[in-house]
Backbone as JSON Lines, residues from 0, in Angstrom:
{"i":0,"aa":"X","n":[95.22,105.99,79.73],"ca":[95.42,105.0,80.75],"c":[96.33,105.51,81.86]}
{"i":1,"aa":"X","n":[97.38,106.35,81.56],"ca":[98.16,107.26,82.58],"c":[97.1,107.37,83.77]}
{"i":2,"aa":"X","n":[96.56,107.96,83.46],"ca":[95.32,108.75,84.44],"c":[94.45,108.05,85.2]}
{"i":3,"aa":"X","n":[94.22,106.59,84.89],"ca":[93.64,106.02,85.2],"c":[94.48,104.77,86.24]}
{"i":4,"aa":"X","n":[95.86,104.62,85.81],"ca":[96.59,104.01,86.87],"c":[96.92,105.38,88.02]}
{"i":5,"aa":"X","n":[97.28,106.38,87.99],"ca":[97.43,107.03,88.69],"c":[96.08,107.24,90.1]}
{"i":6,"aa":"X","n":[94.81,107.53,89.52],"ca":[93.68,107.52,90.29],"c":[93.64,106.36,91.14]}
{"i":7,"aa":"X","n":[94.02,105.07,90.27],"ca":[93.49,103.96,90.7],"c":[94.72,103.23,91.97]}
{"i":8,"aa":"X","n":[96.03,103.79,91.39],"ca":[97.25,103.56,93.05],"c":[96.82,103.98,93.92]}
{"i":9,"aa":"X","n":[96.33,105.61,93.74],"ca":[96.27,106.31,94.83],"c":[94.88,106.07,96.04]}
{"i":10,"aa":"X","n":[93.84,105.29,94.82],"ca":[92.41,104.8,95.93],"c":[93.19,103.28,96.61]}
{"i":11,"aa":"X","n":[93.74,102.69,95.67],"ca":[94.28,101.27,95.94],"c":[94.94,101.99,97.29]}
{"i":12,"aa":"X","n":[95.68,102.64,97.28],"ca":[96.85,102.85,98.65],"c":[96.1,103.31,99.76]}
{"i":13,"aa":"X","n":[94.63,104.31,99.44],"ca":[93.88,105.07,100.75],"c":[93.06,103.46,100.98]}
{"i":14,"aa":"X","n":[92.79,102.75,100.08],"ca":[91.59,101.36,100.62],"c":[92.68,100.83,101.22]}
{"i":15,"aa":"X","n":[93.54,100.61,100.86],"ca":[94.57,99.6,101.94],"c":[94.5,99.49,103.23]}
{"i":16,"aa":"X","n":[94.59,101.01,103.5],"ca":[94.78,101.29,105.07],"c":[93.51,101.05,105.62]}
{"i":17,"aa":"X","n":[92.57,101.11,104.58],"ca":[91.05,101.0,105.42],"c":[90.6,99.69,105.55]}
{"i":18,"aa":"X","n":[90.67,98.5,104.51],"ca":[90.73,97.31,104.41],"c":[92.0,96.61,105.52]}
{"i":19,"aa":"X","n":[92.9,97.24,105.82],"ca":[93.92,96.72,106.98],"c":[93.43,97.18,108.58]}
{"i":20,"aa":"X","n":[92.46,98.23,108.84],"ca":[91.78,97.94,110.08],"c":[91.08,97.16,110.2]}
{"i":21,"aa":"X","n":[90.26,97.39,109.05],"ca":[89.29,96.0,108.91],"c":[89.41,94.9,109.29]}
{"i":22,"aa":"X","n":[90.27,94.55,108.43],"ca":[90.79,92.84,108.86],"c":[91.76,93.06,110.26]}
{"i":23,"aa":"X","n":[92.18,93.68,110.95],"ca":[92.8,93.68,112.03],"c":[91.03,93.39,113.35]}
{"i":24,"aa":"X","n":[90.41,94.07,113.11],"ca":[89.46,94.13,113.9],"c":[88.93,92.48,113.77]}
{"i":25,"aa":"X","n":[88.32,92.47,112.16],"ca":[87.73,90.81,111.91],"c":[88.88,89.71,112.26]}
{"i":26,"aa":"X","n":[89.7,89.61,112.4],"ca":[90.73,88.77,112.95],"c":[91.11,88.75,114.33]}
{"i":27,"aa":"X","n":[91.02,89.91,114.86],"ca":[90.97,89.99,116.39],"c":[89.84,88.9,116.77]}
{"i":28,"aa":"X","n":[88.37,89.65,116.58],"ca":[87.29,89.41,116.61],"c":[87.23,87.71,116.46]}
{"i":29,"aa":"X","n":[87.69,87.3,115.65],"ca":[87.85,85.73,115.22],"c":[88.78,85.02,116.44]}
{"i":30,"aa":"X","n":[89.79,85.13,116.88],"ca":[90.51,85.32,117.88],"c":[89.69,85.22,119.16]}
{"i":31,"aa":"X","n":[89.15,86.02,119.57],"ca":[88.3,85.88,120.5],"c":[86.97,85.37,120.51]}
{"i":32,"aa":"X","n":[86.48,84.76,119.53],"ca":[85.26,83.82,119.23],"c":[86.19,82.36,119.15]}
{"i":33,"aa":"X","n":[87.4,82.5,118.93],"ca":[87.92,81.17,118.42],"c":[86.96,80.34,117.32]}
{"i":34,"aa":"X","n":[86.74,81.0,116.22],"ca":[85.55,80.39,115.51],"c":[86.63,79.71,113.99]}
{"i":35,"aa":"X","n":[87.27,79.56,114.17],"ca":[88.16,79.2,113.05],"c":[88.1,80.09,111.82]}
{"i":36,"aa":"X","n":[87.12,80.73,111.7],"ca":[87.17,82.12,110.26],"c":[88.65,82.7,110.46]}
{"i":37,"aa":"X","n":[88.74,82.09,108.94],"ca":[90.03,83.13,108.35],"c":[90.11,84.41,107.49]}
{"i":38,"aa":"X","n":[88.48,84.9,107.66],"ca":[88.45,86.05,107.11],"c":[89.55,87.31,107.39]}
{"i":39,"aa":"X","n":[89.61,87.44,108.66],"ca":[90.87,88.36,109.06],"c":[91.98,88.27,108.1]}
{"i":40,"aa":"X","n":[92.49,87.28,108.11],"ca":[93.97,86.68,107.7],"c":[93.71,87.29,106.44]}
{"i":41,"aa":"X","n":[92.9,86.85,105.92],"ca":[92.26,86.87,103.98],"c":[92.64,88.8,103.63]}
{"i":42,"aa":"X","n":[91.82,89.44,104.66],"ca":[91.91,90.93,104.15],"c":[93.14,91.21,104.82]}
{"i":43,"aa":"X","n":[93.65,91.17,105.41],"ca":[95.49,91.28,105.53],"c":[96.44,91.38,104.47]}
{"i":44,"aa":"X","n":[95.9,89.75,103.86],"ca":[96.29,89.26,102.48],"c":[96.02,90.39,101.39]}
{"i":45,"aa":"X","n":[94.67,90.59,101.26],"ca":[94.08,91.41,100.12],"c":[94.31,93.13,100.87]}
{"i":46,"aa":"X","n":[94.8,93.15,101.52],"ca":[95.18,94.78,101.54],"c":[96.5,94.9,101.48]}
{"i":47,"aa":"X","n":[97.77,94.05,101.58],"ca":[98.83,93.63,101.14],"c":[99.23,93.78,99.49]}
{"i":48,"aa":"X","n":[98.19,93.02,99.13],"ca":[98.28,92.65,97.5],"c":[97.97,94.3,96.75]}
{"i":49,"aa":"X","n":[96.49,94.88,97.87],"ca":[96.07,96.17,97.3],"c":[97.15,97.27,97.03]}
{"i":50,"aa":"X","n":[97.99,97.39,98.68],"ca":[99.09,98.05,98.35],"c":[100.11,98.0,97.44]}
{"i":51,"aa":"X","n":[100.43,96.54,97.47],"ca":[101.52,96.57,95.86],"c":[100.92,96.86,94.56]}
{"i":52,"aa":"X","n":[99.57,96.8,94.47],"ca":[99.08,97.02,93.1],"c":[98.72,98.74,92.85]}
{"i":53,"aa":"X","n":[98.8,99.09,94.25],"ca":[98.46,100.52,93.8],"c":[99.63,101.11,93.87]}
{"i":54,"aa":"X","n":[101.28,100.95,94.24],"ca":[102.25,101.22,94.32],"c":[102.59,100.75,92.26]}
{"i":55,"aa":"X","n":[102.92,99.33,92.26],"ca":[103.48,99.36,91.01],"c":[101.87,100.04,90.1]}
{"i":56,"aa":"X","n":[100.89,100.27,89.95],"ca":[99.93,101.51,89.22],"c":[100.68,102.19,89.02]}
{"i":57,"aa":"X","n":[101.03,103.32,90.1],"ca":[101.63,104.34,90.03],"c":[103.25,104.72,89.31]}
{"i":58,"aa":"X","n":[103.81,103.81,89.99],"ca":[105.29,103.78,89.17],"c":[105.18,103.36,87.56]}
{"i":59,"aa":"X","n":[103.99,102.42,87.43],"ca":[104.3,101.94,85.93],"c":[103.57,102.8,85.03]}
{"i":60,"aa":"X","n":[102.89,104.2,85.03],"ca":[101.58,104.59,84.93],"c":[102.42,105.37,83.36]}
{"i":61,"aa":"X","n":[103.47,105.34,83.78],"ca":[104.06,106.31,82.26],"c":[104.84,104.8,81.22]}
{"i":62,"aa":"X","n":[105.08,104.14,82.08],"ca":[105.47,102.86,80.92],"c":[104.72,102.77,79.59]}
{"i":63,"aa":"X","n":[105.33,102.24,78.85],"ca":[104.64,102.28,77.41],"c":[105.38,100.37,77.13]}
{"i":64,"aa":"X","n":[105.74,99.46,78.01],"ca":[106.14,98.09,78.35],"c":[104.69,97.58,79.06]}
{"i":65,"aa":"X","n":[104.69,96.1,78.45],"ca":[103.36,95.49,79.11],"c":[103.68,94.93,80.64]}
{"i":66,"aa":"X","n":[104.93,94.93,80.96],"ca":[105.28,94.2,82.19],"c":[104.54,95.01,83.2]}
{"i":67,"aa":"X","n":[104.03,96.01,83.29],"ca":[103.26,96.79,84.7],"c":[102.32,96.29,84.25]}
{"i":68,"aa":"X","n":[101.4,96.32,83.23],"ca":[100.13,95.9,83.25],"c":[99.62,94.19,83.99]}
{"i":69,"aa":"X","n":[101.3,94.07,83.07],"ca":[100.73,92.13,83.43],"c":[100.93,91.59,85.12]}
{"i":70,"aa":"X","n":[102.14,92.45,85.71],"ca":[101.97,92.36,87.3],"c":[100.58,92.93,88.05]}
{"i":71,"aa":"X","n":[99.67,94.21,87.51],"ca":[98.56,94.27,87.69],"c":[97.74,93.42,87.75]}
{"i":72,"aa":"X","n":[97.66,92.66,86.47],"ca":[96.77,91.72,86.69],"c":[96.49,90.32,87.23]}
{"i":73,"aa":"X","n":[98.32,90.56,86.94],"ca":[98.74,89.57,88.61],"c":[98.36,89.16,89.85]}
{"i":74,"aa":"X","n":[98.25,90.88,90.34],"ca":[98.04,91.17,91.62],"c":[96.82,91.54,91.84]}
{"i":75,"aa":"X","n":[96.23,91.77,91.07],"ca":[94.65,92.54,91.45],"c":[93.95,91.01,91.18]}
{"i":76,"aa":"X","n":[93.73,90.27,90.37],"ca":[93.24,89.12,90.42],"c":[93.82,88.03,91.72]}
{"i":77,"aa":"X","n":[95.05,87.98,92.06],"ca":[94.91,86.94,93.07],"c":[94.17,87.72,94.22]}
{"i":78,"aa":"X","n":[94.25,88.92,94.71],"ca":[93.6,89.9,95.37],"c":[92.3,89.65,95.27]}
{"i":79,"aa":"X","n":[91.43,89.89,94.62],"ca":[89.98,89.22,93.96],"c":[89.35,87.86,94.05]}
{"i":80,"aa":"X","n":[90.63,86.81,93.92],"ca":[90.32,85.4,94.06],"c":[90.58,85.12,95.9]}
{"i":81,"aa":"X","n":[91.67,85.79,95.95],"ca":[91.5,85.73,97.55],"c":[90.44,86.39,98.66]}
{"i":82,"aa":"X","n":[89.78,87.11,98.49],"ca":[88.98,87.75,98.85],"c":[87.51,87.6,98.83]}
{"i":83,"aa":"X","n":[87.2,86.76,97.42],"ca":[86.17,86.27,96.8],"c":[85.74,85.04,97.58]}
{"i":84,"aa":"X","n":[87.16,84.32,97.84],"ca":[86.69,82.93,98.1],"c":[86.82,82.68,100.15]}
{"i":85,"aa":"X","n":[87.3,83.49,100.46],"ca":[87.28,84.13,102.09],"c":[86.13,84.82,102.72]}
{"i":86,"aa":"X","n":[85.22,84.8,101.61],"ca":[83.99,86.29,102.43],"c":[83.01,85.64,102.68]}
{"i":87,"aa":"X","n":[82.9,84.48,103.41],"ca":[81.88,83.91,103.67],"c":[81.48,84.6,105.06]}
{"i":88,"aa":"X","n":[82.1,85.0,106.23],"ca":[81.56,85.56,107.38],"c":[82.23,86.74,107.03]}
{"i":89,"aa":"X","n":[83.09,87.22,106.48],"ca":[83.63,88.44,106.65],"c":[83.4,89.35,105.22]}
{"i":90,"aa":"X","n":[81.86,89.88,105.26],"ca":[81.29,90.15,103.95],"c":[82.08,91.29,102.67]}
{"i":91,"aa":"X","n":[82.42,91.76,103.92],"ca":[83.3,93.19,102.99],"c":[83.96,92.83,102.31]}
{"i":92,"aa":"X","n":[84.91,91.93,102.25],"ca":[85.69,91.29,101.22],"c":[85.02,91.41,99.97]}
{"i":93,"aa":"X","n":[84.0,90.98,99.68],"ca":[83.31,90.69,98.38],"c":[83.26,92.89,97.63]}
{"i":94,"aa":"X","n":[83.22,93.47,98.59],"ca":[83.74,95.07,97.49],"c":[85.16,95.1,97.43]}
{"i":95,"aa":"X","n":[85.68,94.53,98.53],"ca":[86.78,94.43,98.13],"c":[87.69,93.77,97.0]}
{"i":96,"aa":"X","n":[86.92,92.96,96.64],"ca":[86.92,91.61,95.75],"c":[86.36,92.47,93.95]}
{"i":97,"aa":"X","n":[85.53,92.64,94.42],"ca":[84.99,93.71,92.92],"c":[85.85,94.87,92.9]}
{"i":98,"aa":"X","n":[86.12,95.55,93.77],"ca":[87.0,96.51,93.49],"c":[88.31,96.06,92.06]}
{"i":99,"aa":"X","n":[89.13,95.05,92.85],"ca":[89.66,94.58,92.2],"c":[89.96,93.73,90.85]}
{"i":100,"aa":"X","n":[88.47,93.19,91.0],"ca":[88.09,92.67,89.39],"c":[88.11,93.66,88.87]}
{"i":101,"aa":"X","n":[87.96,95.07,88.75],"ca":[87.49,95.95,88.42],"c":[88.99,96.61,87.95]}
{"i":102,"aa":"X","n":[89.95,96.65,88.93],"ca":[91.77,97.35,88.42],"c":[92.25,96.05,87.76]}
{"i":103,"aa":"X","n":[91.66,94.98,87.81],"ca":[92.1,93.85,86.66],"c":[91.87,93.74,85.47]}
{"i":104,"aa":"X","n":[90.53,93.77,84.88],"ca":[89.96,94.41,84.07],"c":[90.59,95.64,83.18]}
{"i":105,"aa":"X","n":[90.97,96.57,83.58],"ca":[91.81,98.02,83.21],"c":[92.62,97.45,82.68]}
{"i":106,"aa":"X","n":[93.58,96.87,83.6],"ca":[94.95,96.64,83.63],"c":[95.06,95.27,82.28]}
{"i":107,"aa":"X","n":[93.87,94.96,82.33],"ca":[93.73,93.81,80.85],"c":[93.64,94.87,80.04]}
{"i":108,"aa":"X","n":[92.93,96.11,79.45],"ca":[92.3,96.82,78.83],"c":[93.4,97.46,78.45]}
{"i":109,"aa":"X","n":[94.23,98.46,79.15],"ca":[95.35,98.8,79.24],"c":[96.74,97.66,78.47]}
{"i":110,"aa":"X","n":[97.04,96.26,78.84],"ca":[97.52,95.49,78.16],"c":[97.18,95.01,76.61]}
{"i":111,"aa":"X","n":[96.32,95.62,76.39],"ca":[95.68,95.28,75.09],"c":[96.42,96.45,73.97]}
{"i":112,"aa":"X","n":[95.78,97.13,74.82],"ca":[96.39,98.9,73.67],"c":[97.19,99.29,73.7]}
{"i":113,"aa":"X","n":[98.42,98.35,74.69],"ca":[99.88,98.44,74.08],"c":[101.05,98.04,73.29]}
């Protein structure tokens, strides 16, 4: 599981930055439609959440304590639920959204076998 929080901070931290143009653009974009979509706002949110989850990954990745796992699944699920339930015009969310079911999942898997 070492290996697998480690991989998984370090994509969490490169998607961040890519999921944070994103939503800078879809929020602009919203902004200037004045269309009330809060998709922007949403991946702000969920590349926020991405970064702390791929930051504490990494720091907690040698712990042998369930407390990193359980802030994982903390954070990668509200990440997931936020994202999930925001992607109605702003579609990307929804990989973004599986991504994260996906480091939640682990991070359950990981909480189990410790």
């Amino acid at each position: 599981m070492k290996s697998w929080k480690l991989v998984s901070g370090i994509l969490c931290i490169v998607l961040c930055v890519i999921v944070l143009f994103q939503s800078c653009a879809a929020g602009l974009a919203n902004a200037l439609e004045e269309n009330g979509d809060s998709g922007g706002t949403a991946g702000l949110l969920v590349a926020l959440l991405l970064l702390a989850g791929g930051v504490t990954s990494i720091a907690t990745r040698n712990s042998r304590e369930k407390g990193g796992s359980v802030a994982l699944v903390i954070l990668f699920g509200l990440a997931a639920v936020l994202a999930f339930s925001n992607a109605a015009v702003y579609q990307d969310l929804t990989v973004w959204a599986v991504w994260c079911v996906i480091n939640a999942g682990m991070a359950v898997i990981a909480l189990v076998k410790a």
